[in-house]
C-alpha positions in Angstrom: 42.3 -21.9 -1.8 43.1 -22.7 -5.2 41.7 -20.3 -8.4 38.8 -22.3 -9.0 37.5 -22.1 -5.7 38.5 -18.3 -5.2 36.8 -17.6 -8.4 33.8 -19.2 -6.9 33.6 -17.9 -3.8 34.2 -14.1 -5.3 31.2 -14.8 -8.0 28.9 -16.0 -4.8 29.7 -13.2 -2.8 28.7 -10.6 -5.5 25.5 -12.2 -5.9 25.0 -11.9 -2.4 26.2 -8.6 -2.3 24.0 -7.1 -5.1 20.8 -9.0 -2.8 21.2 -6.6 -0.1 17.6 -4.7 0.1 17.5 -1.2 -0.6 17.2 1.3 2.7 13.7 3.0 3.1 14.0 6.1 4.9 11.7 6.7 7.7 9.4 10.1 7.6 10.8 11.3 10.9 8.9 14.7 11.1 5.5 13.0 10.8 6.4 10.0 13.2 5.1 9.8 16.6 8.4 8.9 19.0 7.7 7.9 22.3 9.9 8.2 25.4 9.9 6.4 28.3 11.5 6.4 31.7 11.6 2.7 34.1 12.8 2.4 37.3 16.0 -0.5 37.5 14.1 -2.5 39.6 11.0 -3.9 41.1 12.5 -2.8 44.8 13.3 0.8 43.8 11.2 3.2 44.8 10.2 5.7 42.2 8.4 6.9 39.1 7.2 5.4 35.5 7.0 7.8 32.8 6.0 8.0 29.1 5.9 11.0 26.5 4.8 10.8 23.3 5.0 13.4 20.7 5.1 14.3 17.1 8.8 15.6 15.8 7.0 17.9 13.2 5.5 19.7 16.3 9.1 19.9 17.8 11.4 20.9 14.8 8.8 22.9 13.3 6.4 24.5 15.8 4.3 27.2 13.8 3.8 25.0 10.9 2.6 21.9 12.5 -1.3 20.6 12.5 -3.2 21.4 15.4 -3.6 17.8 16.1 -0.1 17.3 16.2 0.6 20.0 19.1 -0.3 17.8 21.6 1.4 15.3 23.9 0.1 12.3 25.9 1.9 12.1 29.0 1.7 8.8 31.6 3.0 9.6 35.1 3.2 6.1 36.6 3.6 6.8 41.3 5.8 3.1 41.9 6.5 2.6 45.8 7.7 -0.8 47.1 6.2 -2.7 50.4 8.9 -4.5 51.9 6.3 -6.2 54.0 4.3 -7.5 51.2 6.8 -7.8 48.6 5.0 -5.9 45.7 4.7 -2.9 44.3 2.0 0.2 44.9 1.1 2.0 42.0 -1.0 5.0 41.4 -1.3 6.3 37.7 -1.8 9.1 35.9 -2.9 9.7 32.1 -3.0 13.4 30.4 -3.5 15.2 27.0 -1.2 18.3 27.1 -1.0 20.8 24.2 2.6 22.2 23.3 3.1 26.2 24.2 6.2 26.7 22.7 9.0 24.3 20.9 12.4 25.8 19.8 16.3 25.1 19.5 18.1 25.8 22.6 20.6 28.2 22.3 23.0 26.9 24.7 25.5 25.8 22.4 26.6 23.1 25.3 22.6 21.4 23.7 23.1 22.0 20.5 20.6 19.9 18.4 18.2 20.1 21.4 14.5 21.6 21.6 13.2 23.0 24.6 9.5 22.4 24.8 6.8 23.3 27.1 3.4 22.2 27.9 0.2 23.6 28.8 -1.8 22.5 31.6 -2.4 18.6 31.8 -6.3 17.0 31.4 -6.1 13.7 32.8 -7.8 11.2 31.0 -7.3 7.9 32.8 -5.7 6.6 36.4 -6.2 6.9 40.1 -3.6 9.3 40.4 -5.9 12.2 42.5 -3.3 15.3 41.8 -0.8 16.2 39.5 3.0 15.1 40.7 4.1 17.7 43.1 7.9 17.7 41.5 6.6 18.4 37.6 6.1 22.1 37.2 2.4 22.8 36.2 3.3 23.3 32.5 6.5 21.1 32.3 9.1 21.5 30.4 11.4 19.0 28.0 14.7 19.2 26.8 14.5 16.8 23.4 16.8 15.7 21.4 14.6 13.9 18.5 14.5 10.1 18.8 16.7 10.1 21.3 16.2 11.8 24.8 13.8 13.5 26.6 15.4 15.4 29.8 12.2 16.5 31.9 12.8 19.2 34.8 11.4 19.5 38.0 10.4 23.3 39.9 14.0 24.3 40.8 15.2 23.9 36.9 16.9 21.0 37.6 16.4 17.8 35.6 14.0 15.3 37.3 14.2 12.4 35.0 15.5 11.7 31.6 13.6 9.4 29.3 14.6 7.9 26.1 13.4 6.0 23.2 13.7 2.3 23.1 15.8 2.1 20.0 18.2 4.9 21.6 18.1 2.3 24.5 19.0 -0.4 22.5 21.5 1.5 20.2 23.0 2.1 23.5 23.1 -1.3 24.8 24.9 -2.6 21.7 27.3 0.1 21.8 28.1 -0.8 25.4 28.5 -4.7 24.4 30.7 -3.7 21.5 33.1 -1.7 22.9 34.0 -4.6 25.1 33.1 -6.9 22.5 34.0 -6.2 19.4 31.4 -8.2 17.0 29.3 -5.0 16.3 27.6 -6.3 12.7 26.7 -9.7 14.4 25.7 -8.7 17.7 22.7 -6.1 16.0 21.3 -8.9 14.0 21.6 -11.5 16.3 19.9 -9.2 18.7 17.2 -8.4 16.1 16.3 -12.1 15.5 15.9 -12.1 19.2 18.9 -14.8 20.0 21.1 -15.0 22.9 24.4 -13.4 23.7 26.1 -17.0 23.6 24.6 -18.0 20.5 26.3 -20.3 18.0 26.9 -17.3 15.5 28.7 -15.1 17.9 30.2 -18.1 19.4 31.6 -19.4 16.7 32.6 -15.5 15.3 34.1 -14.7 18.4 36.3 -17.8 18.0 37.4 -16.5 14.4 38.5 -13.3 16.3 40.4 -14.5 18.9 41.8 -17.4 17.5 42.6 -16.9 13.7 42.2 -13.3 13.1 44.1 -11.8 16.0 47.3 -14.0 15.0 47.8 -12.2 11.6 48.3 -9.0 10.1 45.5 -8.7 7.8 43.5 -9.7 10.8 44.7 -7.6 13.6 44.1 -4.4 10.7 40.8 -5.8 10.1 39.5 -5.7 13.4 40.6 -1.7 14.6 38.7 -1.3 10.7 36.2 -2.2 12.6 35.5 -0.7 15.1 35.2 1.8 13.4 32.8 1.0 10.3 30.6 -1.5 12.8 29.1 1.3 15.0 28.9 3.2 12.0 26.4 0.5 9.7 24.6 -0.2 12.6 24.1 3.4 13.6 23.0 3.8 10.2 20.7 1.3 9.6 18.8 1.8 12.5 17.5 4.9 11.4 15.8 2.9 8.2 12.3 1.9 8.7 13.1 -1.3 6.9 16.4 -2.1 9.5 14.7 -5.4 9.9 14.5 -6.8 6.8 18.6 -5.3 6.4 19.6 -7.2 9.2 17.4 -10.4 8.5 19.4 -10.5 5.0 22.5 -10.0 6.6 22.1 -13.1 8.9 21.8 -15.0 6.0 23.5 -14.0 3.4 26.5 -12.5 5.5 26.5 -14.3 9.0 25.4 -17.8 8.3 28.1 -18.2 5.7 30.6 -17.4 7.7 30.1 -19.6 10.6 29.7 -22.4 7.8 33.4 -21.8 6.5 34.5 -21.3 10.2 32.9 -25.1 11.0 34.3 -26.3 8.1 38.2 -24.6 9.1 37.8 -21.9 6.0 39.1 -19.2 8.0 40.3 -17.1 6.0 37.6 -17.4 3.4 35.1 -16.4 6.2 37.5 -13.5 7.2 37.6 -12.4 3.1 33.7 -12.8 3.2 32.8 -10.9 6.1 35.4 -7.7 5.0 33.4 -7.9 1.5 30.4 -7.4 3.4 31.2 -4.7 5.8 32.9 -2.8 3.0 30.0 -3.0 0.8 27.1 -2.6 3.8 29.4 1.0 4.4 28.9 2.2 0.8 25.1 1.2 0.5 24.5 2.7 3.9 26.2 5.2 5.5 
């Protein structure tokens, strides 16, 4: 690249730096987070479950509005007829008020709340009695946003349900590790496109072909993975993650593949490290 055009490129990607929208924390202790629990698959015999609950009536028990010490919990009965090839359900819907929420003490679940229920009043479903494994006031094992472990009569964990975003934070983390394209894969996936889309395609063939061949590119790429989980971690805590990774698609991704097409690999390379530096410092 001669000066000119370095010159260029480096005034374009500041611009498109300093564009990149400003985080907007979510207010976590007054959001309603719901957990969830699915069977695999439309043959397996077993339960649905949903939990919703306030975190302000977790992490801070005494202090938290009456309205927001209670739960609504779904128990969903899913058994499968081989003969008929569907699925028999039997539903239940309940209002339950939290008895106690505190830290555990265990320091094996530390971060984790222990929280128990009062006695359920169903308010929907054709499910006749409560579920004979769920204690009469259940109890949870939470780890905010993330996890929900529910436990049966013998103390033992029945089912664990989680939120959708720690479902999805998992997926990508799963993808990645084999994968590698952590910053594309998360707004891809946000934008709703498919695994072998033409970004990651065409990213993926930066990687394997141009990057891994020379040092700056084989340092580049342990960076990260590394600072990838990291932003995307990060970012998904922000209520305006959406509008981050819509920006980065197409201020960070599109340009990229565009140098790629056009054989500018080593402009895309320096434009994609100036984003993921800069995404780190704005926020992590």
């Amino acid at each position: 690249m001669n000066r000119r055009n370095f010159l260029r490129q480096t005034g374009t990607l500041s611009i498109a730096l300093a564009g990149l929208p400003l985080a907007i924390r979510r207010n976590q202790e007054e959001s309603l987070v719901v957990y969830s629990y699915h069977p695999s698959s439309i043959k397996e015999a077993n339960v649905s479950l949903v939990l919703e609950i306030y975190n302000s009536a977790i992490k801070d028990f005494k202090n938290a509005p009456k309205d927001k010490r209670k739960v609504k919990f779904s128990y969903t009965d899913i058994v499968y007829n081989e003969k008929e090839d569907k699925r028999i359900m039997k539903r239940g819907d309940y209002i339950l008020d939290i008895l106690s929420a505190k830290l555990d003490e265990d320091p094996l679940w530390k971060g984790y709340y222990l929280v128990r229920l009062g006695n359920a009043v169903k308010t929907f479903g054709n499910l006749q009695t409560w579920p004979d494994a769920i204690p009469g006031k259940p109890l949870f094992r939470i780890r905010p946003n993330e996890t929900a472990d529910l436990f049966d009569r013998k103390d033992s964990i029945f089912r664990t349900l989680t939120t959708a975003e720690y479902d999805k934070q998992a997926a990508r983390d799963l993808d990645d590790f084999t994968d590698g394209c952590f910053l594309t894969t998360a707004c891809v996936q946000e934008r709703g496109l498919a695994d072998d889309c033409d970004e990651l395609t065409t990213l993926r063939y930066l990687r394997e072909n141009y990057m891994r061949n020379t040092a700056q590119g084989k340092v580049l790429l342990e960076e990260y993975n590394e600072l990838g989980p990291q932003v995307v971690t990060a970012i998904a805590q922000y209520e305006n993650h959406s509008e981050i990774y819509d920006y980065m698609y197409n201020h960070m991704i599109l340009p990229a593949v565009a140098m790629i097409k056009k054989g500018e690999y080593q402009q895309a390379v320096d434009w994609y490290e100036g984003f993921s530096i800069e995404l780190k410092k704005k926020y992590c």
